[in-house]
C-alpha positions in Angstrom: 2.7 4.4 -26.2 3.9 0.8 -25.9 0.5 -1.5 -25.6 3.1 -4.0 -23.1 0.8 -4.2 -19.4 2.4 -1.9 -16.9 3.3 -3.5 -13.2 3.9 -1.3 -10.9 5.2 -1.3 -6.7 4.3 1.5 -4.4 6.7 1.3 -1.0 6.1 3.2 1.8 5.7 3.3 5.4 2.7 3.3 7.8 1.4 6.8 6.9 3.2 7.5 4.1 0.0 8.6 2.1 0.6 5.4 0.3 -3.4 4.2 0.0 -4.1 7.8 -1.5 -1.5 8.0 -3.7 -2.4 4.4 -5.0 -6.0 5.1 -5.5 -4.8 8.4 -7.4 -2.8 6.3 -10.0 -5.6 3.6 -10.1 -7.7 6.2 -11.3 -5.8 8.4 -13.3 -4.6 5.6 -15.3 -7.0 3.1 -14.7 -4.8 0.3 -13.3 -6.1 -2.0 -10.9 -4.8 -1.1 -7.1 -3.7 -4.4 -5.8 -3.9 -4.3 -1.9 -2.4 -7.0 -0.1 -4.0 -5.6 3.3 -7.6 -5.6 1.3 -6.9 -9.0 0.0 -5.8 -10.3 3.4 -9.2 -8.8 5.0 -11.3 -10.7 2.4 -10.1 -14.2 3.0 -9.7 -13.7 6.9 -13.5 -12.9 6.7 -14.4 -15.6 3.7 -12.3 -18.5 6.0 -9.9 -19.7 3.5 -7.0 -21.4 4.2 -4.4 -18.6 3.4 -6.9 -16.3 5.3 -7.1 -18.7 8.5 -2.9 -18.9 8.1 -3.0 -15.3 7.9 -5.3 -14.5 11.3 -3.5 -17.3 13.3 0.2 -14.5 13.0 -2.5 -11.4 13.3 -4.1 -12.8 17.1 -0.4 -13.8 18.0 0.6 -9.8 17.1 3.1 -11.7 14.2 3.6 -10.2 10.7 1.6 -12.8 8.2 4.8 -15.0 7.2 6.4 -14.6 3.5 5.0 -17.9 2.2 1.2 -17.2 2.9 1.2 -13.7 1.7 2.8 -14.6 -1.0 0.5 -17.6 -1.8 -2.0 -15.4 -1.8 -0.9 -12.4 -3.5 0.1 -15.0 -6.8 -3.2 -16.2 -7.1 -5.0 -12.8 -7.6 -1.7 -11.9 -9.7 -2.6 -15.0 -11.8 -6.1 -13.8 -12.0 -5.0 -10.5 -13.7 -2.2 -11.3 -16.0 -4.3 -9.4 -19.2 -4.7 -6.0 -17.0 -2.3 -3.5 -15.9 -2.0 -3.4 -12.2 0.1 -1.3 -9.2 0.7 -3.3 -6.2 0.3 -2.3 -2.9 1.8 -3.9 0.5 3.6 -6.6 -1.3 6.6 -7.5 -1.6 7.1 -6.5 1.9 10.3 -8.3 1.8 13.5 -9.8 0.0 12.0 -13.4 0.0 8.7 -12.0 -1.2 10.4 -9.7 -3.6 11.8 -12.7 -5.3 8.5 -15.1 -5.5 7.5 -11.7 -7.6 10.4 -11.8 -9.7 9.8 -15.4 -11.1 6.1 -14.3 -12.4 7.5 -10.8 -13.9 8.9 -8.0 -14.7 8.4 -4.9 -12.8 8.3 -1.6 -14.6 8.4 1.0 -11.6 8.7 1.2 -7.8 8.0 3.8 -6.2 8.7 4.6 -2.6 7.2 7.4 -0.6 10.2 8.8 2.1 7.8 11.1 4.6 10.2 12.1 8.2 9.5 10.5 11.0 7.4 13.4 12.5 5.1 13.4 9.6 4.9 10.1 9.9 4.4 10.0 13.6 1.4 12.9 13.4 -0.1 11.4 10.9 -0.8 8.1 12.4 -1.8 9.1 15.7 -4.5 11.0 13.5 -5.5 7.8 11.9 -8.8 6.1 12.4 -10.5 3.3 11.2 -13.5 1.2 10.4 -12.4 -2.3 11.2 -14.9 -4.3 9.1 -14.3 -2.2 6.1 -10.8 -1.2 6.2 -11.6 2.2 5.5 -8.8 4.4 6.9 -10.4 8.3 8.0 -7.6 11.2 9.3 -8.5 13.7 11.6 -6.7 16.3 10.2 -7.6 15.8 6.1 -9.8 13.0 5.3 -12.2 13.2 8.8 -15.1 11.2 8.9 -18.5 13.3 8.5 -19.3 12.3 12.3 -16.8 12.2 15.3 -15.6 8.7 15.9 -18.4 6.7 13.2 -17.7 5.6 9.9 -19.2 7.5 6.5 -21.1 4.6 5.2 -22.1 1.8 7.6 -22.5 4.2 10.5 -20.4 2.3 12.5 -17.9 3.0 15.8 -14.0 3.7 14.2 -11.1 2.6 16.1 -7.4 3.5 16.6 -5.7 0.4 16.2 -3.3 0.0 18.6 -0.2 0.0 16.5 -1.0 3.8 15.7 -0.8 4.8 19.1 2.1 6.8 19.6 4.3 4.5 21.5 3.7 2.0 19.0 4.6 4.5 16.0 8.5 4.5 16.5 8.8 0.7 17.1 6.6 -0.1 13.2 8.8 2.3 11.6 12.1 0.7 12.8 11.0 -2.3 11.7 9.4 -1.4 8.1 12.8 0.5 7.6 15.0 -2.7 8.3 12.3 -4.7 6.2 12.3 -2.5 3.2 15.7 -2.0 3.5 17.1 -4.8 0.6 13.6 -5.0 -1.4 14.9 -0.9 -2.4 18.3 -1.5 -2.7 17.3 -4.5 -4.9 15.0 -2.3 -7.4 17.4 0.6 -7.1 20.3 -1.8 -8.7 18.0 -2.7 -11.5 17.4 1.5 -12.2 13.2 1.0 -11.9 13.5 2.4 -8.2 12.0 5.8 -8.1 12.0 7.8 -4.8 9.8 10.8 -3.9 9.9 12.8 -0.6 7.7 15.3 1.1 5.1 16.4 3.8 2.5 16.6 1.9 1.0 14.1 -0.5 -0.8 16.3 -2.9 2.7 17.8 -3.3 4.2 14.8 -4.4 1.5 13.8 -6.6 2.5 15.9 -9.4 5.7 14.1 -9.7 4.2 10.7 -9.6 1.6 11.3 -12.1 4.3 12.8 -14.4 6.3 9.5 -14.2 3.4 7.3 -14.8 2.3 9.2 -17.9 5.8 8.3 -19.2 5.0 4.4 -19.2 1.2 4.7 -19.5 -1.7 7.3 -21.4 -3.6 8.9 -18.5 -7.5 8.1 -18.5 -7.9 11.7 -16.6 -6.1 14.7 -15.5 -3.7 15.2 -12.6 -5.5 18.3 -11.6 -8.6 16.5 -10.7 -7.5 16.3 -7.3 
């Protein structure tokens, strides 16, 4: 096994099981999960500049723009050149794609393709604790109590984005955003695509791929 750092891309829609597949691999293999979405939450509530850029396109209803997510997604990349890591939300686009490019060399994307239905069921099962990020689904990750988070005890929303008229509308758009960034890693043959309903069906094949590139810290059957 070479002792070169493995960087790793997860794509996928809303819904796609990407967060669970990602903290899977994170812990199977012991990379850090990089999560643009947890990073963003952290400096919107520590007031940093990147994080007051960032909630100025959130309260307008805007995607964060390229250069501030990217800003911010280099510096904790900086912070964790000695360690391997899989990255999580970012790039979201060509532009951001490239800002990536100049820092390194990726060794595998993967991208999640779930239909639309899954997709759309999923996410109109989807609640969450605002505060912490935490994301609970009705149907196989529910939270202990009806409508309040695990831990803090707290009142879980549905964000309005997952209502079902919202669905359709974010999964147009991730598809013409996504668009280039796979045709881009597909051309340079580190593109690997996995489809299904069910995550722990795909899991399998995902660990099987990363034990390839990386030894596994712990089975694949621990889930």
């Amino acid at each position: 096994m070479a002792s070169k750092l493995l960087r790793a891309v997860i794509l996928g829609p809303p819904g796609s099981g990407k967060g669970t597949v990602c903290q899977r691999i994170a812990q199977s293999f012991g990379l850090q999960h990089l999560s643009s979405g947890h990073f963003l939450r952290e400096n919107i509530k520590a007031n940093t500049e990147v994080g007051d850029m960032a909630k100025q396109s959130i309260e307008k209803g805007l995607l964060v723009p390229d250069h501030v997510i990217t800003r911010l997604m280099m510096s904790e990349l900086e912070s964790r050149r000695g360690q391997h890591w899989l990255l999580d939300g970012f790039p979201r686009t060509l532009v951001q794609a490239e800002a990536l490019d100049k820092i390194c060399e990726l060794d595998l994307v993967i991208t999640l393709n779930i239909p639309f239905e899954t997709l759309k069921d999923r996410l109109s099962r989807r609640w969450i604790h605002p505060a912490s990020g935490r994301v609970y689904n009705l149907d196989f990750n529910p939270p202990h109590v009806h409508g309040v988070d695990d831990i803090t005890g707290e009142p879980l929303v549905q964000q309005e984005d997952d209502k079902p008229e919202a669905v359709a509308a974010r999964l147009r758009q991730y598809k013409d955003v996504a668009k280039p960034v796979i045709e881009l890693y597909k051309s340079r043959g580190v593109l690997h695509q996995f489809s299904g309903t069910e995550t722990n069906k795909i899991w399998p094949y995902v660990y099987t791929l990363f034990s390839n590139k990386i030894t596994p810290i712990q089975s694949k059957e621990a889930y």
